[in-house]
N, CA, C and O of each residue as an XYZ file, in Angstrom:
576
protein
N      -0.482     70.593    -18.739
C       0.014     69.440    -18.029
C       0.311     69.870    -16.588
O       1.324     70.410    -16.144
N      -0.710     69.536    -16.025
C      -0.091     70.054    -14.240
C       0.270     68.978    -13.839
O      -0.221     67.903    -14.184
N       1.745     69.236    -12.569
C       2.203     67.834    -12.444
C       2.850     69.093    -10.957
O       2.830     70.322    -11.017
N       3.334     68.262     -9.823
C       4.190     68.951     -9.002
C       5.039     68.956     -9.857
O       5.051     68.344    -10.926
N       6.196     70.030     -9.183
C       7.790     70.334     -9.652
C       8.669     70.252     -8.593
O       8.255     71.055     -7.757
N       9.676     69.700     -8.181
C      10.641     69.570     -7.330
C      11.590     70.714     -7.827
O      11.248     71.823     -8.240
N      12.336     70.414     -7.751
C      13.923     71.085     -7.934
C      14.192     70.455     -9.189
O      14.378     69.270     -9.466
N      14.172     71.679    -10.022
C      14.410     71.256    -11.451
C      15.895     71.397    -11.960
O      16.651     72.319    -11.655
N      16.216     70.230    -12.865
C      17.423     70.006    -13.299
C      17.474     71.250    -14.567
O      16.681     71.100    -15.496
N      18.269     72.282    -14.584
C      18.454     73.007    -16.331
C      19.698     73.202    -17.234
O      20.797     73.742    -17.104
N      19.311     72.803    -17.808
C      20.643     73.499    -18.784
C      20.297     74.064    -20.056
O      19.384     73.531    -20.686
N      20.981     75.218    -20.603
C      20.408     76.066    -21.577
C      21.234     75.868    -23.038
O      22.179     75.132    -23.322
N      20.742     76.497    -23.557
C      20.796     76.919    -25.246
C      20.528     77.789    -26.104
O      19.635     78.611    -25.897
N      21.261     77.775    -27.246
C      20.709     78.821    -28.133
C      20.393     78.376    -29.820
O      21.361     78.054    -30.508
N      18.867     78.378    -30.486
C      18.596     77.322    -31.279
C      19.548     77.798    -32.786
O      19.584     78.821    -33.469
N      19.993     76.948    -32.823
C      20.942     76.898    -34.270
C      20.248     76.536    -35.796
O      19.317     75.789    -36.099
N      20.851     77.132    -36.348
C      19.838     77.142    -37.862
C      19.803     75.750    -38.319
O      18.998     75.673    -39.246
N      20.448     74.396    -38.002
C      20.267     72.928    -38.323
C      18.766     72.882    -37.175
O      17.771     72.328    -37.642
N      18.715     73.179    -36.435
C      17.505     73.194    -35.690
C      15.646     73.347    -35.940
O      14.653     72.995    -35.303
N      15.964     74.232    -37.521
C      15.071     75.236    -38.451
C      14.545     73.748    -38.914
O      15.112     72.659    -38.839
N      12.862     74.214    -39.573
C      12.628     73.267    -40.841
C      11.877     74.189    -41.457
O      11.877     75.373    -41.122
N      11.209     73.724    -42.367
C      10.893     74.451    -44.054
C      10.101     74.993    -43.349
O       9.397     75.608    -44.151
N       9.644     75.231    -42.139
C       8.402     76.498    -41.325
C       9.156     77.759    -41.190
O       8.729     78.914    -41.160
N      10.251     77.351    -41.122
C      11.196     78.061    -40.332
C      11.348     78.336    -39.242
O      12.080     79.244    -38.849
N      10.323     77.203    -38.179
C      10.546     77.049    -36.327
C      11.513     76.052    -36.335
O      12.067     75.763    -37.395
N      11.779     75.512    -35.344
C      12.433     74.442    -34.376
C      11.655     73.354    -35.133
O      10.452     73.595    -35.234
N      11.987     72.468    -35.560
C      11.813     71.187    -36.188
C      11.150     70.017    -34.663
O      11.617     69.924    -33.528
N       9.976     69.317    -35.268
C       9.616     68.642    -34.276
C      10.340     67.496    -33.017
O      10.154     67.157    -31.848
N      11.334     67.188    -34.272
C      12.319     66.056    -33.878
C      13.326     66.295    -33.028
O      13.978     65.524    -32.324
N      13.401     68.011    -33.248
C      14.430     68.599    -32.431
C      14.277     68.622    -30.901
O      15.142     68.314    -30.081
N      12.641     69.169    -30.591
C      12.335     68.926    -29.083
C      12.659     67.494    -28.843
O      13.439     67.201    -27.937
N      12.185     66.701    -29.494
C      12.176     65.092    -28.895
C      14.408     64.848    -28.200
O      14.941     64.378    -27.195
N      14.854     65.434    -29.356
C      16.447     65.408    -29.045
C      16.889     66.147    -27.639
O      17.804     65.724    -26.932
N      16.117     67.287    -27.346
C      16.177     68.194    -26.274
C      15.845     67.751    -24.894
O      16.416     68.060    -23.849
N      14.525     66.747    -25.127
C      14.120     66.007    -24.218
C      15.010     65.227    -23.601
O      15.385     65.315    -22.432
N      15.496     64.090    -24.817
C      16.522     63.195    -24.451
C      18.012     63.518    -24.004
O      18.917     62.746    -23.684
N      17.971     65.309    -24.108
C      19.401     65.673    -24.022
C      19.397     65.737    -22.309
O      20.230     65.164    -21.606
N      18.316     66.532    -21.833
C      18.409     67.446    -20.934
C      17.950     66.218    -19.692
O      18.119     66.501    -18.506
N      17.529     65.239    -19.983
C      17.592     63.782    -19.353
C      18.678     63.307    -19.224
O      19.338     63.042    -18.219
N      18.816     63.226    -19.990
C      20.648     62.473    -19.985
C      21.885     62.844    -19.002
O      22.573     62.205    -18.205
N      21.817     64.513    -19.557
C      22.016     65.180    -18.201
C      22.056     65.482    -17.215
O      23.114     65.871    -16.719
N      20.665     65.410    -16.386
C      20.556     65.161    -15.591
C      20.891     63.950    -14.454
O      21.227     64.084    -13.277
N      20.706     62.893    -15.133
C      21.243     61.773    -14.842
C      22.384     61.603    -14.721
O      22.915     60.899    -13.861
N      22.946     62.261    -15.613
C      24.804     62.058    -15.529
C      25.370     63.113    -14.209
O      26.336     62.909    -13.473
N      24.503     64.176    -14.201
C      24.777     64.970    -13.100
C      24.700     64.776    -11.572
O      25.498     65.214    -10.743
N      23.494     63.973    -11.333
C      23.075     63.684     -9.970
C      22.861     62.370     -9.530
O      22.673     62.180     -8.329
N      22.860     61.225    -10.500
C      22.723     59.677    -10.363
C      24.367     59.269     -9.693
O      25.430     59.525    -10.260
N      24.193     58.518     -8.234
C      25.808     58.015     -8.213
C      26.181     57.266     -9.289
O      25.429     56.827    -10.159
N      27.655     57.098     -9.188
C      28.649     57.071     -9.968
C      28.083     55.396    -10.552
O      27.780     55.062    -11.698
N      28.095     54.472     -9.124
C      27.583     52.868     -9.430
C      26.607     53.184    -10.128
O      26.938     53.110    -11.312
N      25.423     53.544     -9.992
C      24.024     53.335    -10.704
C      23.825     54.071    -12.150
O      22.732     53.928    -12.698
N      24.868     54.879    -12.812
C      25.118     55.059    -13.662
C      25.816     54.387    -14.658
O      25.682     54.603    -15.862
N      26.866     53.242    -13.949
C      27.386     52.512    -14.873
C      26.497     50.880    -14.832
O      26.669     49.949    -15.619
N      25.270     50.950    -13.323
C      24.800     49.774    -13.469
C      23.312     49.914    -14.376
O      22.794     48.933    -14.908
N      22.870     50.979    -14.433
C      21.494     51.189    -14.852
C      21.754     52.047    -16.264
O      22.481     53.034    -16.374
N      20.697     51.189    -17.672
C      20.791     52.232    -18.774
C      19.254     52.427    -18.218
O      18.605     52.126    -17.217
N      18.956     53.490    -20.154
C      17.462     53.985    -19.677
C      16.887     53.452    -21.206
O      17.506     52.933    -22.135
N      15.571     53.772    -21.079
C      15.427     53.380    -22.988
C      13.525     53.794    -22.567
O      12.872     53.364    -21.617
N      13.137     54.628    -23.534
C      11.599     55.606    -23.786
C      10.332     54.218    -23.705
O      10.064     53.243    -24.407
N      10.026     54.568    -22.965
C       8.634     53.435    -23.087
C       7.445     54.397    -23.956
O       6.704     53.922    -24.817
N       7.448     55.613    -23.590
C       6.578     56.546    -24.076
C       6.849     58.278    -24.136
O       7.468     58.735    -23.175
N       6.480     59.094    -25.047
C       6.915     60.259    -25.003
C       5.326     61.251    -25.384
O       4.450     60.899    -26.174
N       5.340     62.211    -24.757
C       4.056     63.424    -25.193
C       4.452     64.476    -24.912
O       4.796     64.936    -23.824
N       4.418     64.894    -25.879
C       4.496     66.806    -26.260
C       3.876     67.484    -26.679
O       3.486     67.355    -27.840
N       3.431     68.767    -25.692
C       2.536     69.644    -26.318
C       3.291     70.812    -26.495
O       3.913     71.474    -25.664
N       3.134     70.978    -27.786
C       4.002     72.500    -28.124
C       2.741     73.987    -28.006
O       1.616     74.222    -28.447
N       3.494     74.512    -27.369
C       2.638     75.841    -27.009
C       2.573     76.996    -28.251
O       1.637     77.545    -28.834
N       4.158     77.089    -28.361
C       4.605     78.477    -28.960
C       5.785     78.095    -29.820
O       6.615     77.282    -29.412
N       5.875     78.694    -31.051
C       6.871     78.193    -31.667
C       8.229     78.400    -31.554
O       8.423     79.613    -31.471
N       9.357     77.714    -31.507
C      10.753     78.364    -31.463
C      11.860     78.973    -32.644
O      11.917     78.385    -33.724
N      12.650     80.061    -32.416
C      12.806     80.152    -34.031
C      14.300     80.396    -33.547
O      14.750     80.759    -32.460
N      14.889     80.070    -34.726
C      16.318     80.828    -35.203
C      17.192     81.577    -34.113
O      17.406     82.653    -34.672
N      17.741     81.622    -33.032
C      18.744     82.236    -32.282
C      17.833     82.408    -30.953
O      18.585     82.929    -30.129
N      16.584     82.215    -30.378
C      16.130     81.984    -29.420
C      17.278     81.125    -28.419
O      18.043     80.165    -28.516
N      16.840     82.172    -27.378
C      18.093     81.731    -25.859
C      17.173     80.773    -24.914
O      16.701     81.159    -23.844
N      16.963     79.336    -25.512
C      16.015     78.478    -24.533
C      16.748     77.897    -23.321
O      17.930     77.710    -23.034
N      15.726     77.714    -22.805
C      16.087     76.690    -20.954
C      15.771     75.647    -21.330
O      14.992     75.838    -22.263
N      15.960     74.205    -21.101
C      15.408     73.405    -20.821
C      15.511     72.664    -19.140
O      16.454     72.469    -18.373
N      14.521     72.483    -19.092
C      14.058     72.112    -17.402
C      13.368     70.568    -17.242
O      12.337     70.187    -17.797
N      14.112     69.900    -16.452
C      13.270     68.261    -16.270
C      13.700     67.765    -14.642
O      14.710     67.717    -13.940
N      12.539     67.505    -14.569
C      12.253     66.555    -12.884
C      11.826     65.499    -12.834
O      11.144     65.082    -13.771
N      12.016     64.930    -12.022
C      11.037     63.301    -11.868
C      10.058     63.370    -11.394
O       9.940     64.169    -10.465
N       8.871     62.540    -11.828
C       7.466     62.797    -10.909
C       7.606     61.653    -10.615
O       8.705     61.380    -10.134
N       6.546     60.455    -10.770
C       6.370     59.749     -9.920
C       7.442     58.608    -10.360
O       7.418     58.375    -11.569
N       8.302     57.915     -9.660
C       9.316     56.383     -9.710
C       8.664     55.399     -9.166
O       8.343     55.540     -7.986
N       8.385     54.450     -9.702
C       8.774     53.278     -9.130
C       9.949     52.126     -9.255
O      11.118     52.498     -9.160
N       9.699     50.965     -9.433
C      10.868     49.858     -9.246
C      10.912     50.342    -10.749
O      11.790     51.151    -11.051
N      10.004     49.891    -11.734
C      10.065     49.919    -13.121
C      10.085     50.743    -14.052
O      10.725     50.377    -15.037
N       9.428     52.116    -14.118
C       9.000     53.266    -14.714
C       9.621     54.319    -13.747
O       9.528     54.173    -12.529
N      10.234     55.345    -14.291
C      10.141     56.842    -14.206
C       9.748     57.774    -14.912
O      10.348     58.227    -15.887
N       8.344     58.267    -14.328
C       7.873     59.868    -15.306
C       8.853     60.729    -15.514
O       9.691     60.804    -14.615
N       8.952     61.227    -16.205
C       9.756     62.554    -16.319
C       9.347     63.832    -17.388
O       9.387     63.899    -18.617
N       8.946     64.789    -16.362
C       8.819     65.855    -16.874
C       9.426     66.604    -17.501
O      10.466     66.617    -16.842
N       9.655     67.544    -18.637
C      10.490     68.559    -19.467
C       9.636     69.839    -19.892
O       8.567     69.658    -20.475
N      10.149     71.314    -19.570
C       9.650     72.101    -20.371
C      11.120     72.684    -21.042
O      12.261     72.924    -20.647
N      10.354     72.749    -22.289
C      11.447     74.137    -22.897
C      10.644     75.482    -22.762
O       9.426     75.656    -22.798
N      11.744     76.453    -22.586
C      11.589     77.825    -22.040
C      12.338     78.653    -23.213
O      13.368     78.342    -23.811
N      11.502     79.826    -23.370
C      12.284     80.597    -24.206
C      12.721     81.764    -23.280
O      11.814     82.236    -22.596
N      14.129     82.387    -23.122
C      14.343     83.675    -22.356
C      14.118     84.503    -22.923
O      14.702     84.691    -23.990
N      13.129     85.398    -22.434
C      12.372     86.435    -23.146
C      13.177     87.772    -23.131
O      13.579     88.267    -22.077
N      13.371     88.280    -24.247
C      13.914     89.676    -24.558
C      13.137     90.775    -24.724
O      11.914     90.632    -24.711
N      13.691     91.996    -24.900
C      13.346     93.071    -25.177
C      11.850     93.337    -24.618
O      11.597     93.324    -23.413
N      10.504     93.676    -26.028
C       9.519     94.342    -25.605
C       8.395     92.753    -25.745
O       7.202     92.945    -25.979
N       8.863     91.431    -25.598
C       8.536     89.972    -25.680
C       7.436     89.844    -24.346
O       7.749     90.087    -23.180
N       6.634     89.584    -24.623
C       5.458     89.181    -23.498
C       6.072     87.609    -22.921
O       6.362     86.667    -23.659
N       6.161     87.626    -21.604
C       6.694     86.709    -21.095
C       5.701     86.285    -19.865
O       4.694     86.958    -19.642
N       6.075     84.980    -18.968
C       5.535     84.155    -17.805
C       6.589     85.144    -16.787
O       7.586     85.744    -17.188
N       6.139     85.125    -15.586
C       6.899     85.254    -14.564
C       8.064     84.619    -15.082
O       8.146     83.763    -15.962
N       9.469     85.487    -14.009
C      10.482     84.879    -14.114
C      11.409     85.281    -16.161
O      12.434     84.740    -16.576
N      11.004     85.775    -16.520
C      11.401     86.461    -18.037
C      11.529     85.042    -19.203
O      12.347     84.772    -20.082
N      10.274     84.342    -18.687
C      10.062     83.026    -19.173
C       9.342     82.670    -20.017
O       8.290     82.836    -19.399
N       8.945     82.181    -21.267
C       7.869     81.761    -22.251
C       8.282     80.245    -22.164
O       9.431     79.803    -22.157
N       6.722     79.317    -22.078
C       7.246     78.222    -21.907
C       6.685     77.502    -23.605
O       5.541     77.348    -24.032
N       7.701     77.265    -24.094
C       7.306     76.726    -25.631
C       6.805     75.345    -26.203
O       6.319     75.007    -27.282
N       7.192     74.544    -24.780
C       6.635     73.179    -25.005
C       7.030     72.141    -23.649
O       8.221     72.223    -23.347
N       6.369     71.366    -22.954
C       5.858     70.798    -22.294
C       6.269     69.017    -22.791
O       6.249     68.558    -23.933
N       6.489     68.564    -21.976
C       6.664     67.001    -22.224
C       6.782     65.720    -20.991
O       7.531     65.667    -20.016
N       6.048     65.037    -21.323
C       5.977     63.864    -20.219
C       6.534     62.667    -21.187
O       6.224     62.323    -22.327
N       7.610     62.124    -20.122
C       8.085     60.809    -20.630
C       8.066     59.894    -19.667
O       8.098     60.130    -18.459
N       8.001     58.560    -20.324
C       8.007     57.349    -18.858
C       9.228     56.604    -19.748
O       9.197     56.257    -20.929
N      10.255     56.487    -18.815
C      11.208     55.970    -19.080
C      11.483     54.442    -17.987
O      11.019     54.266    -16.860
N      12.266     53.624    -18.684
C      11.928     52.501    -17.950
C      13.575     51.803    -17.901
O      14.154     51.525    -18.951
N      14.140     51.598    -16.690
C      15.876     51.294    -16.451
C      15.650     49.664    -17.180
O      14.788     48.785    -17.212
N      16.847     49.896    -17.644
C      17.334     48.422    -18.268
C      18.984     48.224    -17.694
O      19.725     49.121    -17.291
N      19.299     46.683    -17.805
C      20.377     46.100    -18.060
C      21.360     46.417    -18.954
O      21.259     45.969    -20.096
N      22.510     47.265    -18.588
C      22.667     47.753    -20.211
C      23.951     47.074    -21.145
O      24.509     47.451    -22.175
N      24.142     45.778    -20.174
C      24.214     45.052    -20.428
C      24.032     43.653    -21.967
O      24.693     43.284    -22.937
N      22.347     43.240    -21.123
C      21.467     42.570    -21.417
C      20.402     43.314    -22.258
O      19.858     42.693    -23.172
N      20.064     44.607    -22.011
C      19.216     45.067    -22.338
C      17.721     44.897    -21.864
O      16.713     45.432    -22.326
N      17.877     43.796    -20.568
C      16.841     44.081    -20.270
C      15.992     44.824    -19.508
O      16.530     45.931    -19.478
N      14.453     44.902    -18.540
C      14.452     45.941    -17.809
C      14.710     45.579    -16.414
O      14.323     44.439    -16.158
N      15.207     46.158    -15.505
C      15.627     46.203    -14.013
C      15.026     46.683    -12.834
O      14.036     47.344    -13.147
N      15.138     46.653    -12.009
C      14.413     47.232    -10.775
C      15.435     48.344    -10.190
O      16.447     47.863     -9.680
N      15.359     49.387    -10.185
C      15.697     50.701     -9.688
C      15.790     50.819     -7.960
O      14.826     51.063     -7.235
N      17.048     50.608     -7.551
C      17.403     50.711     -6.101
C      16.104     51.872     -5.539
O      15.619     52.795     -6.193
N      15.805     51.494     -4.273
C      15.262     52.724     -3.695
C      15.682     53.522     -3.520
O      15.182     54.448     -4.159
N      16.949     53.952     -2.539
C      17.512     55.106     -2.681
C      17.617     55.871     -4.276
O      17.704     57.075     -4.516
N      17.581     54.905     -5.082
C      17.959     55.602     -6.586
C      16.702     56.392     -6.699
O      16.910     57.559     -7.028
N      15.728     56.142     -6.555
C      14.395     56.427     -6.479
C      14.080     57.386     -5.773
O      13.432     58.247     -6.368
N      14.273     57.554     -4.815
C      14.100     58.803     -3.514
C      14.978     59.672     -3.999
O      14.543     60.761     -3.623
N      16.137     59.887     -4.723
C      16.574     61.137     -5.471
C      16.326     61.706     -6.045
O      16.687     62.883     -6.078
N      15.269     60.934     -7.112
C      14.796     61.692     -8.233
C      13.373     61.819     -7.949
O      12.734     62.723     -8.488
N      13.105     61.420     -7.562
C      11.179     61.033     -7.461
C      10.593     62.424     -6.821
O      11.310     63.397     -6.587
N       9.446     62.383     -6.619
C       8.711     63.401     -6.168
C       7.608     62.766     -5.006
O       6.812     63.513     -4.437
């Protein structure tokens, strides 16, 4: 998935054995939660204070490509930016990262990237629930 990267939002983790499924990796459902975590986050971190209590969000679409599997006590990153905004839709990019230890073949940076994700998320009324038009300035913060 090549996409530019701005200044990426991260916050980390370490995968917990509710995380496991009968493979004994990271459960599929779990990235999708990671996605939605490390979004959320972000948003709560850098969206002003108004446009957080005036704008919800809700998944129009989600894709994940998992690279490499995650297991049991892995020290992951997760990383997400905005690509392209408009009034209606925001892309948003996510990788999870594993921090690579010991004698672990890694990416630049002591990085394995384990899975990849594009979401288009779309602001609603949260209210009403319905969908809204996204201030410009709101837009020029996150966008690319």
């Amino acid at each position: 998935m090549a996409h530019p990267m701005p200044q990426p939002f991260e916050i980390a983790g370490t995968i917990q054995l509710a995380d496991i499924d009968r493979q004994n990796h990271v459960n599929n459902t779990v990235y999708l939660r990671w996605v939605q975590e490390v979004a959320t986050a972000h948003w709560e971190a850098a969206a002003p204070s108004d446009a957080r209590d005036a704008i919800g969000w809700v998944v129009l679409r989600h894709e994940i490509d998992y690279k490499i599997p995650a297991c049991l006590g892995d020290e992951i990153v997760l990383r997400t930016w905005v690509g392209q905004a408009t009034r209606i839709t925001f892309e948003r990019f996510t990788e999870i990262r594993r921090l690579s230890s010991g004698g672990q073949k890694s990416e630049a940076g002591g990085q394995t990237l384990l899975a990849s994700a594009r979401t288009i998320w779309v602001p609603i009324n949260p209210d009403t629930g319905k969908p809204i038009r996204v201030p410009p300035e709101v837009r020029a913060r996150f966008s690319t």
